[in-house]
Residue, then its C-alpha position, 0 to 999 in steps of 0.5 A: x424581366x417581370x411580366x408586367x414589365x413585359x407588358x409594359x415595355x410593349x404598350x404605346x408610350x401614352x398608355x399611362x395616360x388615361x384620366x380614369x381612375x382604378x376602382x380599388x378592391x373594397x377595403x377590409x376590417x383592418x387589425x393593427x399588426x403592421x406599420x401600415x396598419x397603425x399609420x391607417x388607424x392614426x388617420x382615422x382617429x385624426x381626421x374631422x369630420x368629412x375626412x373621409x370624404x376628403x381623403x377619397x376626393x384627394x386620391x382621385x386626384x393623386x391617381x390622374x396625377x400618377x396617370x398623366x404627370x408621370x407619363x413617359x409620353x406627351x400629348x401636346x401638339x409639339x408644332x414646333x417639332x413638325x414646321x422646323x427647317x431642314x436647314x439646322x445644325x446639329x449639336x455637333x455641327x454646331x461645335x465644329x462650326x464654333x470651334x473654328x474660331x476657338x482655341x483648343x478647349x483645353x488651352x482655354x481651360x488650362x492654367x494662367x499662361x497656357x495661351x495668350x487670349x490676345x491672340x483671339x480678339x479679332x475672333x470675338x466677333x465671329x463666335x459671339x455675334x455672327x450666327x449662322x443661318x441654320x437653327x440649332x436642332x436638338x430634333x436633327x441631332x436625335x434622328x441623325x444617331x445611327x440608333x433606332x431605339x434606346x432603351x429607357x428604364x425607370x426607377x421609383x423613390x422618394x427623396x424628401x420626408x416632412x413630418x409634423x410630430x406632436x411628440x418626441x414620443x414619435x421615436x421609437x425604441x431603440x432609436x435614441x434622440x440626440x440632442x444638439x446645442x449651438x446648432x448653425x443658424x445655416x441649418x434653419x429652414x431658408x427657403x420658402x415651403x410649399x407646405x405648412x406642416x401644424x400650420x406654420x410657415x416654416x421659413x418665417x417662423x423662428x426655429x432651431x435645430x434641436x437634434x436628430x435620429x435615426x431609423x433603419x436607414x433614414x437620419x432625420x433632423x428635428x427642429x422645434x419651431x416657436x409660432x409665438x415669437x413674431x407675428x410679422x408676416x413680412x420678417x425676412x426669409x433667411x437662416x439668420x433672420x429665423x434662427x434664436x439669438x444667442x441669448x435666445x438660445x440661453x434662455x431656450x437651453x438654460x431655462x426649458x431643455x437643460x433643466x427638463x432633461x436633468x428632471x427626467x433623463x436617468x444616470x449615466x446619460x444624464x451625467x453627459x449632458x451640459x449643466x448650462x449653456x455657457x459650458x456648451x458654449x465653452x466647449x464649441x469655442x475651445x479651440x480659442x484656448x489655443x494661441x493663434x487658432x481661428x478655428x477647429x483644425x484638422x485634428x480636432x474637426x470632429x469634435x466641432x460636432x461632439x455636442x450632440x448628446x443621447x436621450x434614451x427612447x424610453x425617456x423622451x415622453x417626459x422629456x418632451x412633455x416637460x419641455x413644454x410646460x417650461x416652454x408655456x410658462x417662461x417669459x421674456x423680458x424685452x427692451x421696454x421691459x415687457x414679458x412676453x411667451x416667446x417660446x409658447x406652444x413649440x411645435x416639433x418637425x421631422x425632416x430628411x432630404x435627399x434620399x432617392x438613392x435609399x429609396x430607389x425601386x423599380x415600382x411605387x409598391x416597393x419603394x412604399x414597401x421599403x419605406x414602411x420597413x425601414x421609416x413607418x416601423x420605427x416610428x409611433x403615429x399616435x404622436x404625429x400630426x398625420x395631417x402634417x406629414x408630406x414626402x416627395x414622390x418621384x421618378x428618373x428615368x435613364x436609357x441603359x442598354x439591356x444587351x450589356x448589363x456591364x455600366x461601361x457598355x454602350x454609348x452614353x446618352x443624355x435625356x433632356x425635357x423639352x421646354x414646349x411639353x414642360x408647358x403642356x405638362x403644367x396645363x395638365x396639372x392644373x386641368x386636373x385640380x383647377x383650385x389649387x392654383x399652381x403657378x409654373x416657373x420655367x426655367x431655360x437650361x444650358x442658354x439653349x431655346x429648346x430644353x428646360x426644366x419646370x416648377x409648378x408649385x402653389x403661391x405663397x399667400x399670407x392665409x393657409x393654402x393647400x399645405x396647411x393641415x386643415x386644408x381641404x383643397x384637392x391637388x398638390x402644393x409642387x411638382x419639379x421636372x428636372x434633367x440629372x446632367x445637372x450633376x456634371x456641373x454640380x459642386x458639394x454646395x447646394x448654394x454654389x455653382x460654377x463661375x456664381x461669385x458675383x465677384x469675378x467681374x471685378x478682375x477688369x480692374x486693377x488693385x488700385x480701382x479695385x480698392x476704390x470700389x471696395x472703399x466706395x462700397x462701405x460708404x467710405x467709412x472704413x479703410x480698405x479690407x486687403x483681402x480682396x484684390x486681383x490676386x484672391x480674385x485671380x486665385x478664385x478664377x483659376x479654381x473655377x477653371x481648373x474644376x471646368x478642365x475637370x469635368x470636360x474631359x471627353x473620356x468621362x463620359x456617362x448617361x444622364x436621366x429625367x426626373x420628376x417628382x411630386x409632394x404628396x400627403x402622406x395620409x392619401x399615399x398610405x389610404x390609396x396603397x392600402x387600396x391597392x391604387x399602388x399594385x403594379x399587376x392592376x396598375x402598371x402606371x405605378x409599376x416597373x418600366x423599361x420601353x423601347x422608344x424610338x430616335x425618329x418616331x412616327x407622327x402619332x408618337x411624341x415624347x417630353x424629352x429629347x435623346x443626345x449623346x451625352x458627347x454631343x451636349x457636353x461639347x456644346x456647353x463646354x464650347x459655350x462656356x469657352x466663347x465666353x471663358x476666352x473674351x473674359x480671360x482677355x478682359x483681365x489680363x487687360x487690367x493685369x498689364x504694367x503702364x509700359x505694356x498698355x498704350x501711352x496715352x495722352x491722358x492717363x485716366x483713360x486707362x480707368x475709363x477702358x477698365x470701367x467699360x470693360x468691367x461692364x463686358x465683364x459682368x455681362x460674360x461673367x453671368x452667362x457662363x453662370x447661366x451656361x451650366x445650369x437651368x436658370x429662370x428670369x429673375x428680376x435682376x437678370x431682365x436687363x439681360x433678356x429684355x429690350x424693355x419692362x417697365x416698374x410702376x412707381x406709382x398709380x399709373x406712372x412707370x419707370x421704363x428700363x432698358x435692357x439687352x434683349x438677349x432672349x430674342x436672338x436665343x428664340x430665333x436660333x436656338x442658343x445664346x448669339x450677341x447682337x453685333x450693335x451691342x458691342x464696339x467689336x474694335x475695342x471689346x466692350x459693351x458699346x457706349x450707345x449700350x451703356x448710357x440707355x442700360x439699366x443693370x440691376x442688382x443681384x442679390x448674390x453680387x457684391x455690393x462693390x459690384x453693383x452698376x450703382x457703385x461702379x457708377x458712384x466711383x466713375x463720377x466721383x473719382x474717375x470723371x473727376x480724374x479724367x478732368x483733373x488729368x486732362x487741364x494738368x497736361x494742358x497747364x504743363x503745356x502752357x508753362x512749358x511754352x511760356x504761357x504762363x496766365x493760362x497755364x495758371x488759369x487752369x490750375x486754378x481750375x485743377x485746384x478749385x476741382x480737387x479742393x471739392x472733391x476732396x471735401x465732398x469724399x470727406x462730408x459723406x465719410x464724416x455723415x457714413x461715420x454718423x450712420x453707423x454710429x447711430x445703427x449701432x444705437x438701432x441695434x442696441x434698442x431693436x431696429x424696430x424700437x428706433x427709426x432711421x434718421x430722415x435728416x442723416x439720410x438727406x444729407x447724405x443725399x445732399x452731399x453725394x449730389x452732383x452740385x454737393x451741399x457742404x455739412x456745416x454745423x447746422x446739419x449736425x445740429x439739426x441730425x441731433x435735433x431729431x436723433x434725441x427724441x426718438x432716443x428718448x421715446x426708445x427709453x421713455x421709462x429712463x429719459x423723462x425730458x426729451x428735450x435735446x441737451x445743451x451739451x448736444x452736439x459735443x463741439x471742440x475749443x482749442x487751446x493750441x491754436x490760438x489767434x492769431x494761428x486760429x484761421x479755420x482753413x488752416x487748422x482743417x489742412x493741419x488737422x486732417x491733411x497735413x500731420x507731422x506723422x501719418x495717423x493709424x486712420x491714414x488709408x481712409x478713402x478721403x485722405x487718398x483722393x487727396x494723396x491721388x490729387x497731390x500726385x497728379x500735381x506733381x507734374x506742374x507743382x514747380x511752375x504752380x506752387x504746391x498743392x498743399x499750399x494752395x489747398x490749406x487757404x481753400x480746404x475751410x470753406x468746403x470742409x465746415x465739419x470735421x471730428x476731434x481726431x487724433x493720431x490713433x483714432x479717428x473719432x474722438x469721444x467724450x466719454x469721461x465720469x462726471x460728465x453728462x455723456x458718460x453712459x451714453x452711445x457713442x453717437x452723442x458722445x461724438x466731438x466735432x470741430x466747427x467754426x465760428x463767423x467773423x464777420x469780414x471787417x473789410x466790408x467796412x470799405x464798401x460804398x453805394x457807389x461801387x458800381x458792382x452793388x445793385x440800385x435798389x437803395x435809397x436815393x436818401x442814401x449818400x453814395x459814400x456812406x459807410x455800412x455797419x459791420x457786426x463784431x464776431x460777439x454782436x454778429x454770435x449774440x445775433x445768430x443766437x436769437x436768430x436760431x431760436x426764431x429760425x427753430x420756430x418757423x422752419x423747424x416746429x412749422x406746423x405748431x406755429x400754424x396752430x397759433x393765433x395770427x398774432x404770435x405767427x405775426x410776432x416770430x416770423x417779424x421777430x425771425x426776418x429782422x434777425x435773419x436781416x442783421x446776419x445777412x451782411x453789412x446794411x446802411x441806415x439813416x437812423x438806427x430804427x430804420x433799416x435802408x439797404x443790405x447787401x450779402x457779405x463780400x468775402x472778397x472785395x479785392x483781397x487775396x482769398x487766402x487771407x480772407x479765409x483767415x478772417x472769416x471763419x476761425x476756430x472756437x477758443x475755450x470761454x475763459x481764454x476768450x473772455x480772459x485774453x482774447x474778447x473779439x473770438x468766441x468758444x462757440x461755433x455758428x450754428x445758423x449761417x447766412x447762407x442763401x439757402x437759409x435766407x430764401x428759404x426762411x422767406x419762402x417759409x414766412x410767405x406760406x403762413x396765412x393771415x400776415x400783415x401787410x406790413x410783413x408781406x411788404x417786408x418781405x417783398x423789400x427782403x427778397x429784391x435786396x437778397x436775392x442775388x440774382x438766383x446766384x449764391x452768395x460768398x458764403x457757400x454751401x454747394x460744390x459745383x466745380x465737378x458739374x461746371x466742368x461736365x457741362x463745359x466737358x472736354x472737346x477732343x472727345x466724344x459725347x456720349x462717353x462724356x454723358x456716359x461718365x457722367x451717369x450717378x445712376x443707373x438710366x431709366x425714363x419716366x412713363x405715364x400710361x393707363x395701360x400698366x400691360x401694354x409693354x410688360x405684354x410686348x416684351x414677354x418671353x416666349x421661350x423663357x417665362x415665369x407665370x408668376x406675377x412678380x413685382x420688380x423689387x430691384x433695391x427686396x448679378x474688352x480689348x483695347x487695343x495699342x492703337x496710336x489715335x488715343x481713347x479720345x478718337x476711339x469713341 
C-alpha cells in the first residue's frame, strides 16, 4: 500500500470533506509535446473572452465537489438512525419470520407443477397483511455482525465519453472510420441528455448512426445530427421519432455521403463502398432471397453487420468537408412541394458508454492518465468543439478483505446508500452551485423504506441550461448515486427488467377473455393476433422464473459495492489536473483509499451507506419476491382450471366477473415484483399505487382527485412493502369491491394497451356485464318454461333478445367508425399528420356509440364524417383539388339488384349480409360476429321453447345497424376503385361503399284517428275526431328529405354564416327548414292543404307485429333504372335526414338561438315543440340504444351493489374538486421516504382464489 494510502485509511472518514480549495502549483509555459498539451492549447484558442475566468470559477466548484460528493462519510444529522426502536428485525429475522408462511424458495421458483399455490391461499393473509410490531432495521442488522470493521477500497474511472467534434479530422491515424449504412433507429439517441454538446438537444434533434472508430482501447460511435430538420421543440422523445425515414436515409447516403466518399476516398477502399443506397439496402434485406426466411439466421448474423466499410485517417478531412457542402446545398422537396435544407449545418458527436471497467484506477490522477494515453492521444483537439466534450467521472467502493487477496475469501458483503444521506448529499450540491438548479430524483430500492439511490440532474428547459457550450453557469448538469447489486438483477437489456412485461397480468384470464381484451384493444377493427394467449404468456412467466431460481442460488454469493458519478466538462477536468488539483500526495481527496470503517460506529462517526451481508439482503428480496410470486401463481392457475374443476355456478359469467377481479390483483402483484428487484422512482402511473390521493388540475382552479392504494404509508411506518388488510377480500383473493370502485389505476406506458384499467373496464361493460345479464334472465326463462309459466318466461326472453340485438349493433357501429379511423390515418399519414387533422365529427361518433345510452350511426353521421373529411383533404392538396366543395359521389352509397321488393326489407338484408351467409367469410373472427356467435350460444339453453335466436334478430338487427360496408365473402370492406369512375386514385377512405336505407313511410298510419285515445289533446277542436291524416309515399316523403337537408345543412351545419346574414334570409331558411322538417316528422291533419292543424311522430307499430313493420319501414335502395323501370314506389337512394327526435329538437333549439325572428316563427315554433315533444320520450324512429343501461338500473336483486356498480364503471373513477388552493392535498399526500423534487404534471393518457364455496358469487359479495 502506497504512502498515502496509508494515510488515508488512517484519517476520520470526513477528512475529505473540507470545502476549502487547493492552491494549485503556478502554471508553467506550456510547449505542445503531449496530448494534454494540445487538448490545454485547444482550450485556449477556443474559449471567449472571459473563458479563463470561467474556467478557474468552474474548477472551485468541481473541487468542492470532488470534496464533498465523493466523500465516504456523511455529516447529516442521520436522527432516524439514533431514535430507532430497540424492538426491530433484522433483515434475517425478518426472513425467518416470513418463511414461516411460505413454501420452500425453491418450490415457489421451480417450474410449472412444482407445487400446488392452492395449498397456501389461507397464508396470504399472513405475509402479505399482518406485519409484525418490530420495524425492519438495516441498522440492527449491521451492529449485529460479528465483525468490528470491514475494509472498503476504492477505485476511480470514467464510464462515459461525449465529445462534440467539428470534424472527422478529429481521428487520428491509424485509427481508421468505419462508415455504416441502414443503422437501426434503436441506436439513436432516446433519452433526455443533461448536456448540449454544439447546442442542440440531442434526443430531440433528428440524427443518424453514421459509423464508428476506435482508439487504443475505447470504440466509439459517431452520429451526425441535422439541427435544420425540425424546429418543434415538443417532437417526441424516442429512437423512432428522432431517426431519418427511409427515404431520408436515400437522399442523406445517395446525395451527400456515397458521392463524397467516391470524390475523395482512394482505390481500393473506394471500391468496397455501396455505388447507391438501394445496393445497401439490397444487401441488409438478402436474407429475403432465401424461401421461407424472416430474418438473418445463425450462419449468417455476422453479415447483418457487414455494412460497415473503412475510410482510411488520411482521407476523412476531405470526406468530411464535403459532405457538408453537399449537406448545405441539397434540398428537399416536401408534400406541398417546398424545398427545404433539411440536412443544413451537420453537426458530428463522438460517443461511448460504459467504460468503467476500462477505465478503473485506484486514483483520479491515473485514471486521467490512462485516458490520456489510450483516448486524448489519438485524437486531434483542433477538430473538436472543447466546449462540447463532457465525460462522467465516478467511483465504486466495495468492502474486500486485505488479509485474503484470494476473491473467494471472506464473507460477501452488500453496501447499500441510505435514502436520508442520498437527501443531505443533494442539499450539499446545491450549497455548492446554488445556480444550476439541480432537481433531485430519489428513487426506493428493494420496496424497503431505508436504502435508495439518487439523480440530481439539471431540468430540462426549452433555452440553453448548464449543458450548452456557451453556458456560463458554475455546477454540474448530473450526478447519480447507485448500489451495484443491481447486477444480480440485471438482464442483457438495458430497457428490460425482471417480471417488467406489462403483459403478465393478463394470465388471470383465460384464451377466451384474453381475446376479448385484444379485440377490444384494437378497437375492434381487426381479427384477433393468436400469438398472445395464456400459453406464450405462461412461457413468458415460467422464463422469468427459471432466471428468479438462477440467480437465488445461495451459494452464488459475491460482494457488491457503492457508486457515484459526476458529469464533468472536460476542458475543467484537463485545466484542474494540469494544476495539480488532481495529485493524490497534495490531494488525497482524488487519490487511493482503502479505510477501516466500523460496523457499529461512535456517535461522532456516520457513513452514507449501510454494510449487510450480501446473504442476508438477498434472502429478504427473494422472500419479498416469493410472497408476491405464489399469490399470482394462484391467480393464474385460477383462469387456467377446465369448468369441471371450477365451481358450478348458477350463473355462468360469474366466472368472468372473478377473473376480472383478479386481473386487478394481478396487476397490483405483478408491479411490485418489478418494483421488488430494482430502484424505482414515483412515476405518475405508479401513484395509484403509493397514494391515498392526488389531485390533477383540469382547469384553473378545478382538479380531478384520484384515489389510489396508499401503499407507501405502511412502507414508512415499518420499513418494507405490507397490505392493508381492508384492501383485499382475504376470503376470496382479490383486491376488495370497496377498493375497486374509488381506485384510479393509471396507464403505464410500458403496458400493453389491452391491459389498461380502461380496456379492461370497456370489456366488463360492454360484454361482460352484458354476459352477466343475458345469462342471468336466460337461467331464469328456462325456469319459467320448465315450470310452465310460459308469458314470463317470454317476457324475459324478449328481454334477452332486446339486450343482445343492441349490443351486437353496438360491437358493430364502433367497428364500422374504428374501420373509418384507420382508413382516414392511413390518408394522415400519406399527407403528414401534420398537414391533415383528426376528424372531430369520426371521433364524436365514436364517443356516441361507445356510450352507455349507444347512439346508432345512421346515414347522417357518415355523410356529415365526409362532409368534413373532404375539406380538409382538399386544403391538404390545395395545389391539386381546386373545388372544395364535397362530391355528389361522396359518401359511395350501394343499390341492390339482388334483392329486389318484395325481398327488399332492410332488417332482413343487414341479418343476411352480415349474420347469416351460407359460408363463413374470411372476415369471420371479427369482434362483432363473436359477440354475436357468444349470444346465439347462450340461447341455445331455451331456443326450443323461444324460437331461434336468428329468427328473431333478423326482424330487429335493422332498426339498430342503419349502416353497414359493401362486403363480400373475402373482404370485408368493399371499395370502388374502377378507371372512368371519379374514385379511381382516390384514398381508400372516399373509395369506401356503404349500405343504407331508405324511409318508407308506414302506410298503416293511415288508420290512425284523433280520437285514439293514446294521441295527446293538443289539435283542433275544428279537427273531426275521425279524420283521416295524410301520409307521405316513400318518393314524396325522399323529395321532401331532399329540400329539408339542404335547409338542415344551412341552420345547423353553416350556423355561424347564417347569423351574418340579414334578418330577412335567417327568417327566409329557418321558416323554409321548420315546414320541411314538419311534413318529415309524421302523418299531420289539415283542413285546408295550406294550413297545417295537428302532426304526430310516426307509429312504427300502431298494433302490428314488429317484424312486419320493420319490412315497411326501412327498405334497401334499388338501382335508378329498376326503380323507375319496374318498381316507381322504391328509391335508389338512402335517407340521409331522419325524423328522429334528435333532429327535430335539436333544429328547433337551433332556429330558437338565432336573433331577430319574427313572431310568427317564435309562435310556430312554440306550436312545433307542444305537438313534437313527446313527453322527453323518443319517438318510433330511434337512434339510441338503451337496453344495457334499463338493465343496470334495474340491476339483479341476489347480488350486491357495489359489485353491480363495479361492473358498471366505463371509466376509471375520479371525482371533480373546486378548491384555490391547488397545494393543499398534493402537500398532504407527499412521500416522505419516496419522493420526486421534480414539478410533474400528471400526463396520464404523454404499469385471487375463489374458492369452491357452495353459496355462489352472488352471496359472496
Amino acid at each position: 500500500m502506497s504512502s498515502s494510502s496509508s494515510s488515508r485509511s488512517s484519517s476520520p472518514s470526513r477528512s475529505f470533506g473540507s470545502s476549502t480549495p487547493t492552491v494549485a502549483a503556478p502554471r508553467s509555459p506550456r510547449s505542445a509535446s503531449s496530448p494534454l498539451d494540445f487538448f490545454l492549447q485547444a482550450v485556449d484558442n477556443q474559449e471567449t473572452r472571459g473563458g479563463a475566468d470561467f474556467l478557474r470559477a468552474q474548477s472551485n466548484v468541481y473541487d468542492q465537489i470532488f470534496r464533498t460528493f465523493f466523500d465516504i462519510g456523511c455529516d447529516c444529522p442521520h436522527t432516524h438512525e439514533q431514535n430507532e426502536s430497540e424492538q426491530a428485525h433484522t433483515l434475517k429475522e425478518r426472513v425467518a419470520h416470513l418463511q414461516r408462511f411460505l413454501p420452500p424458495l425453491a418450490d415457489v421458483f421451480g417450474e410449472n407443477g412444482s407445487y400446488d399455490p392452492r395449498a397456501y391461499f389461507p397464508q396470504w393473509k399472513r405475509f402479505l397483511s399482518s406485519q409484525p410490531i418490530e420495524p425492519l432495521s438495516f441498522q440492527k442488522t449491521q451492529a449485529t455482525l460479528s465483525q468490528s470493521s470491514v475494509t472498503i477500497m476504492r477505485q476511480w474511472d470514467i464510464d462515459s465519453i461525449w465529445l462534440g467534434a467539428k470534424d472527422l479530422a478529429a481521428i487520428r491515424a491509424p485509427n481508421d472510420f468505419h462508415l455504416s449504412f441502414l443503422p437501426h433507429f434503436s441506436l439513436n439517441l432516446s433519452t433526455d441528455q443533461v448536456i448540449q454538446p454544439h447546442g442542440l438537444d440531442l434526443a430531440n434533434t433528428r440524427h443518424i448512426p453514421l459509423g464508428s472508430f476506435n482508439t487504443r482501447s475505447v470504440r466509439f460511435s459517431v452520429f451526425v445530427f441535422f439541427p435544420e430538420s425540425s424546429r418543434d421543440f415538443r417532437s417526441m422523445t424516442s429512437a423512432s421519432s428522432n431517426a431519418l425515414s427511409l427515404e431520408r436515409q436515400k437522399d442523406f447516403y445517395d446525395k451527400i455521403i456515397i458521392p463524397a466518399a467516391y470524390e475523395t476516398i482512394s482505390d481500393p477502399s473506394r471500391q468496397e463502398i455501396p455505388r447507391t443506397f438501394d445496393i445497401a439496402y439490397a444487401k441488409s434485406r438478402s436474407y429475403q432471397e432465401k424461401p421461407a426466411m424472416g430474418r438473418w439466421s445463425a450462419e449468417d448474423e455476422n453479415r447483418s453487420f457487414r455494412l460497415a466499410y473503412t475510410l482510411p485517417a488520411q482521407h476523412l478531412r476531405r470526406f468530411w468537408r464535403l459532405a457538408v457542402v453537399k449537406a448545405n446545398e441539397l434540398r428537399v422537396p416536401t408534400r406541398r412541394g417546398e424545398a427545404i435544407a433539411y440536412f443544413q449545418h451537420p453537426r458530428l458527436l463522438f460517443q461511448a458508454h460504459d467504460l468503467k471497467n476500462t477505465f478503473a484506477k485506484p486514483s483520479l490522477h491515473e485514471t486521467l492518465s490512462y485516458f490520456e494515453e489510450t483516448v486524448l492521444k489519438d485524437l486531434n483537439p483542433g477538430h473538436l468543439d472543447i466546449r462540447s466534450c463532457w465525460i462522467d467521472i465516478g467511483i465504486r467502493d466495495i468492502v474486500t478483505d486485505p488479509r485474503s487477496p484470494d476473491l473467494g475469501g471472506g464473507e460477501p458483503y452488500t453496501l447499500l446508500w441510505k435514502s436520508q444521506c442520498n437527501r443531505h448529499a443533494h442539499k450539499r450540491l446545491l450549497d455548492i452551485a446554488p445556480d444550476a438548479s439541480l432537481v433531485a430524483t430519489h428513487f426506493r430500492s428493494f420496496l424497503l423504506r431505508d436504502t435508495g439511490t439518487l439523480t440530481s440532474k439539471i431540468k430540462r428547459t426549452r433555452s440553453s441550461n448548464l449543458g450548452h457550450p456557451e453556458s456560463r453557469q458554475l455546477g454540474i448538469p448530473r450526478a447519480k448515486a447507485y448500489s451495484s447489486n443491481k447486477e444480480l438483477f440485471a438482464v442483457m437489456f438495458s430497457n428490460y427488467a425482471l417480471f417488467s412485461s406489462g403483459s403478465l397480468p393478463l394470465l388471470a384470464f383465460d384464451d377466451e377473455r384474453i381475446q376479448d381484451l385484444a379485440s377490444m384493444a384494437q378497437d375492434r377493427q381487426r381479427v384477433y393476433n393468436r400469438q398472445l394467449n395464456r400459453t406464450s404468456l405462461l412461457r413468458a412467466w415460467e422464463a422469468n422464473k427459471r432466471h428468479l431460481r438462477a440467480i437465488s442460488n445461495p451459494e452464488a454469493l459475491t460482494n457488491y459495492g457503492l457508486r457515484k458519478e459526476v458529469t464533468f466538462r472536460l476542458d475543467t477536468v484537463l485545466t484542474m489536473w494540469d494544476r495539480g488539483l488532481f495529485d493524490p500526495v497534495r490531494n488525497p481527496q482524488t487519490g487511493p483509499l482503502s479505510l477501516a470503517v466500523p460496523l457499529r460506529p461512535d456517535a461522532d462517526e456516520h457513513y452514507p451507506f449501510w454494510i449487510v451481508p450480501t446473504s442476508d439482503i438477498n434472502a429478504l428480496i427473494f422472500t419479498q419476491a416469493a410472497r408476491l410470486i405464489l399469490p399470482l401463481d394462484h391467480l393464474f392457475q385460477e383462469a387456467s382450471l377446465s369448468p369441471v374443476d371450477q365451481l358450478h355456478n348458477e350463473n355462468p359469467a360469474e366466472t368472468s366477473i372473478r377473473q376480472v377481479l383478479a386481473f386487478y390483483t394481478a396487476q397490483l402483484f405483478c408491479r411490485l415484483l418489478i418494483f421488488n428487484f430494482q430502484s424505482e422512482r414515483e412515476y405518475n402511473h405508479d401513484k395509484w399505487i403509493w397514494r391515498p390521493s392526488w389531485r390533477v388540475q383540469v382547469q384553473q382552479g378545478v382538479f380531478n382527485e384520484r384515489r389510489g392504494l396508499g401503499l407507501e404509508d405502511p412502507i414508512g411506518s415499518c420499513g418494507m412493502l405490507w397490505i392493508p388488510g381492508a384492501q383485499v377480500d382475504w376470503r376470496y383473493g382479490h383486491l376488495a369491491l370497496e377498493t375497486l370502485t374509488q381506485l384510479y389505476i393509471s396507464r403505464s406506458p410500458l403496458q400493453a394497451r389491452l391491459a389498461s384499467q380502461a380496456n379492461v373496464q370497456a370489456l366488463t361493460t360492454t360484454q361482460i356485464t352484458v354476459e352477466f345479464f343475458l345469462q342471468e334472465w336466460l337461467q331464469e326463462a328456462r325456469r319459467a318454461f320448465d315450470e310452465g309459466r310460459d308469458n314470463e318466461g317470454r317476457e324475459l326472453a324478449d328481454r334477452v333478445i332486446k339486450l343482445s340485438t343492441e349490443e351486437i349493433a353496438r360491437a358493430y357501429n364502433q367497428h364500422l367508425l374504428s374501420k373509418m379511423h384507420s382508413y382516414w390515418e392511413r390518408v394522415r399519414i400519406s399527407l403528414g399528420r401534420n398537414t391533415l387533422s383528426t376528424l372531430s365529427r369520426l371521433r364524436q361518433a365514436h364517443e356516441d356509440s361507445a356510450a352507455e345510452t349507444s347512439q346508432v350511426v345512421t346515414a347522417q353521421t357518415i355523410w356529415q364524417i365526409y362532409l368534413e373529411a373532404w375539406p380538409l383533404y382538399s386544403a391538404a392538396l390545395s395545389d391539386i383539388v381546386e373545388d372544395s366543395d364535397m362530391p355528389n359521389e361522396l359518401p359511395c352509397w350501394k343499390t341492390t339488384r339482388k334483392y329486389l321488393p318484395p325481398n327488399d326489407g332492410w332488417s332482413e338484408f343487414v341479418f343476411r349480409h352480415l349474420f347469416g351467409r351460407d359460408h363463413p367469410p374470411k372476415w369471420n373472427r371479427i369482434h362483432f360476429l363473436q359477440v354475436y356467435q357468444t349470444f346465439k350460444n347462450f340461447w341455445s339453453i331455451i331456443s326450443e321453447s323461444a324460437g331461434t335466436f336468428d329468427d328473431h334478430l333478423k326482424r330487429r338487427i335493422g332498426s339498430c345497424i342503419m349502416v353497414t360496408f359493401n362486403s363480400d365473402q373475402t373482404k370485408e370492406v368493399g371499395t370502388n376503385h374502377a378507371r372512368e369512375t371519379w374514385y379511381h386514385g382516390k384514398p381508400t377512405f372516399f373509395q369506401i361503399q356503404y349500405w343504407a336505407p331508405y324511409f318508407s313511410p308506414p302506410q298503416h298510419n293511415r288508420h290512425i284517428r284523433l280520437g285514439t285515445s293514446s294521441l295527446g289533446q293538443h289539435h283542433s277542436e275544428q279537427l273531426s275526431s275521425d279524420m283521416a291524416p295524410n301520409v307521405l309515399t316513400a318518393r314524396d316523403f325522399q323529395r321532401t328529405e331532399r329540400k329539408a337537408h339542404e335547409d338542415w345543412l344551412r341552420v345547423m351545419i353553416h350556423t355561424n354564416e347564417l347569423s351574418s346574414a340579414s334578418q330577412q334570409i335567417v327568417n327566409q331558411h329557418c321558416r323554409r327548414a321548420l315546414r320541411n322538417m314538419i311534413l318529415l316528422a309524421g302523418p299531420t291533419w289539415s283542413r285546408d292543404k295550406d294550413r297545417l292543424d295537428y302532426i304526430i311522430p310516426w307509429k312504427l307499430e300502431a298494433g302490428r307485429s314488429r317484424e312486419h313493420v320493420e319490412k315497411d319501414t326501412f327498405r334497401v335502395p334499388i338501382p335508378p333504372a329498376s326503380a323507375l323501370r319496374d318498381f316507381p314506389i322504391r328509391l335508389s337512394q338512402p335517407t340521409i335526414l331522419l325524423p328522429t327526435r334528435q333532429n327535430i329538437m335539436g333544429l328547433l333549439d337551433t332556429i330558437r338561438s338565432f336573433q331577430g325572428l319574427t313572431p310568427g316563427l317564435i309562435q310556430r315554433l312554440r306550436w312545433v315543440r307542444r305537438q313534437l315533444h313527446n313527453s322527453g320520450e323518443e319517438y318510433d324512429i330511434r337512434v339510441y340504444l338503451e337496453a344495457k343501461k334499463e338493465a343496470a338500473e334495474d340491476g339483479i336483486p341476489r347480488y350486491s351493489s357495489l359489485l353491480q356498480e363495479f361492473l358498471s364503471q366505463t371509466e376509471p373513477p375520479e371525482w371533480r374538486v373546486e378548491t384555490e388552493d391547488a397545494d393543499e392535498l398534493e402537500s398532504d399526500s407527499e412521500l416522505d421516504a419516496f419522493e420526486s423534487d421534480e414539478s410533474e404534471i400528471d400526463d396520464d393518457d404523454d404499469d385471487d382464489d375463489i374458492l369452491a364455496l357452495s353459496s355462489g358469487f352472488g352471496g359472496l359479495l
